[in-house]
PAKETI-39849 format. One line per 10 residues: number of its first residue (from 1); for each residue x, y, z of N, C-alpha, C, O. Coordinates in steps of 0.1 Angstrom, whole numbers. Example, Ala and Ser with C-alpha at 12.3 -4.5 7.8 and 13.67 -1.06 7.14 Angstrom:
<pts>
1> 132,-57,78,123,-45,78,132,-33,78,142,-33,85; 128,-22,71,137,-11,71,129,0,79,134,11,80
</pts>
This chain:
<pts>
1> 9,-12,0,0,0,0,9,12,0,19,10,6; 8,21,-4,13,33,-11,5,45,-4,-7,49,-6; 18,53,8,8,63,18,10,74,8,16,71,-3; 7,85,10,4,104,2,2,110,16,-6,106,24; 9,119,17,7,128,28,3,142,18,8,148,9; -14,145,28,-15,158,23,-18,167,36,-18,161,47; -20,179,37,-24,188,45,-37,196,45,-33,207,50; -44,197,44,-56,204,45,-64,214,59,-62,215,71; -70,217,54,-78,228,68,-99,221,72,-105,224,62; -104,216,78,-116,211,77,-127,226,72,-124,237,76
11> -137,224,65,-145,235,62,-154,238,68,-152,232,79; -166,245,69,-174,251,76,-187,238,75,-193,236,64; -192,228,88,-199,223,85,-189,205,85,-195,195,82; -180,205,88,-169,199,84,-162,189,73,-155,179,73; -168,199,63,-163,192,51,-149,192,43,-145,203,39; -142,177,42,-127,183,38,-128,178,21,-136,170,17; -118,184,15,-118,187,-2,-107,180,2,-101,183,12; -103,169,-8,-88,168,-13,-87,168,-24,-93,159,-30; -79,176,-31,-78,180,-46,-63,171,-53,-57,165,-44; -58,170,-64,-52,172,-69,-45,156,-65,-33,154,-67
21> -51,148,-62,-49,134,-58,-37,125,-74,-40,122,-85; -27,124,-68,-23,113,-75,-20,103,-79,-9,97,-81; -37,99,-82,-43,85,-83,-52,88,-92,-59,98,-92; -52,74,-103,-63,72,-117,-73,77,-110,-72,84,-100; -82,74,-115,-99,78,-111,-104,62,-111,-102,52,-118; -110,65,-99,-119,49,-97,-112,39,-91,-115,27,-92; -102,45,-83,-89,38,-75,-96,37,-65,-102,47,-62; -96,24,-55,-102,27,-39,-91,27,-32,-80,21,-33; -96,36,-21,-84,39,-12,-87,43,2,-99,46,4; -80,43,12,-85,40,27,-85,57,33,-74,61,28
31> -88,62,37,-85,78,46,-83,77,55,-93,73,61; -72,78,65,-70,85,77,-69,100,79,-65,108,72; -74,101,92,-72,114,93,-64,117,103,-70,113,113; -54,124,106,-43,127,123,-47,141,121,-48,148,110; -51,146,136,-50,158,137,-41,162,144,-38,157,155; -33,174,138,-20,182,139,-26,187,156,-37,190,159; -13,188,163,-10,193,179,-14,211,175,-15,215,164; -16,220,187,-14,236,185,1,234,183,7,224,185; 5,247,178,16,248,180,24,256,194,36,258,195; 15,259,203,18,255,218,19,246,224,22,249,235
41> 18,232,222,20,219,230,36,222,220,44,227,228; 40,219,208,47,214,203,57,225,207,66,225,198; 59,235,216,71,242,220,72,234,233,63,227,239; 92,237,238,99,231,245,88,228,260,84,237,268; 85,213,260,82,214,276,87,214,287,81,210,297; 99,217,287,109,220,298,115,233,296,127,232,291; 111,245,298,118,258,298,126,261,305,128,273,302; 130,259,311,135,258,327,148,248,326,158,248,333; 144,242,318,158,229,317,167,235,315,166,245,307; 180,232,323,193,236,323,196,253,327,203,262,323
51> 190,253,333,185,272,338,190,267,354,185,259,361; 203,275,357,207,275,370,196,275,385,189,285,384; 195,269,394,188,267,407,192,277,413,204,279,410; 188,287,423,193,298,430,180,295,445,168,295,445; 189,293,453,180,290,469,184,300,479,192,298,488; 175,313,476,174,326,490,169,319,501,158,313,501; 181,321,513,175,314,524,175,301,525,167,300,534; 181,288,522,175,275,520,170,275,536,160,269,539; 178,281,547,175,274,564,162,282,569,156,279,578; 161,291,562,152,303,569,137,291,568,134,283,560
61> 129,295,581,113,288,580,104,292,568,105,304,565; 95,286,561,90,291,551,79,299,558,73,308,552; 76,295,574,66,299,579,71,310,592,83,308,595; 67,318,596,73,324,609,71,319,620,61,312,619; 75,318,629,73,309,643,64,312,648,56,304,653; 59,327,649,43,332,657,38,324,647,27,326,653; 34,315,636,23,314,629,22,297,631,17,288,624; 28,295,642,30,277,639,23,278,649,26,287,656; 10,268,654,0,262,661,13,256,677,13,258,689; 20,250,670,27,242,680,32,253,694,29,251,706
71> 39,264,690,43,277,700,33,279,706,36,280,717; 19,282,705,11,287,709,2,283,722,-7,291,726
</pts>
């Protein structure tokens, strides 16, 4: 079997045209259809990768001590 990659857009109503097919006329043939990702998924999903770590504080409480149940 013999694939053809084409590209197209769906139409109003969802109808798709494929034009300019090259194949005789009266040829049967199977359709798939893949739909293409945004092109927001398909940017880097790790932006951050390899971007130096910087830790203000690592010892300091993330909480203040007046605010901890336990002191009180």
């Amino acid at each position: 079997m013999q694939a053809y990659r084409m590209e197209t857009i769906v139409q109003p109503g969802g109808v798709l045209t494929l034009q300019y097919l090259p194949l005789p006329e009266g040829e049967k043939v199977e359709v798939i259809i893949l739909v293409q990702q945004p092109d927001f998924e398909k940017s880097d999903k790790y932006p951050l990768r390899g971007m130096p770590v910087v830790y203000h504080d690592p010892f300091e409480p993330a909480v203040p001590e007046t605010d901890w149940e336990v002191y009180k």
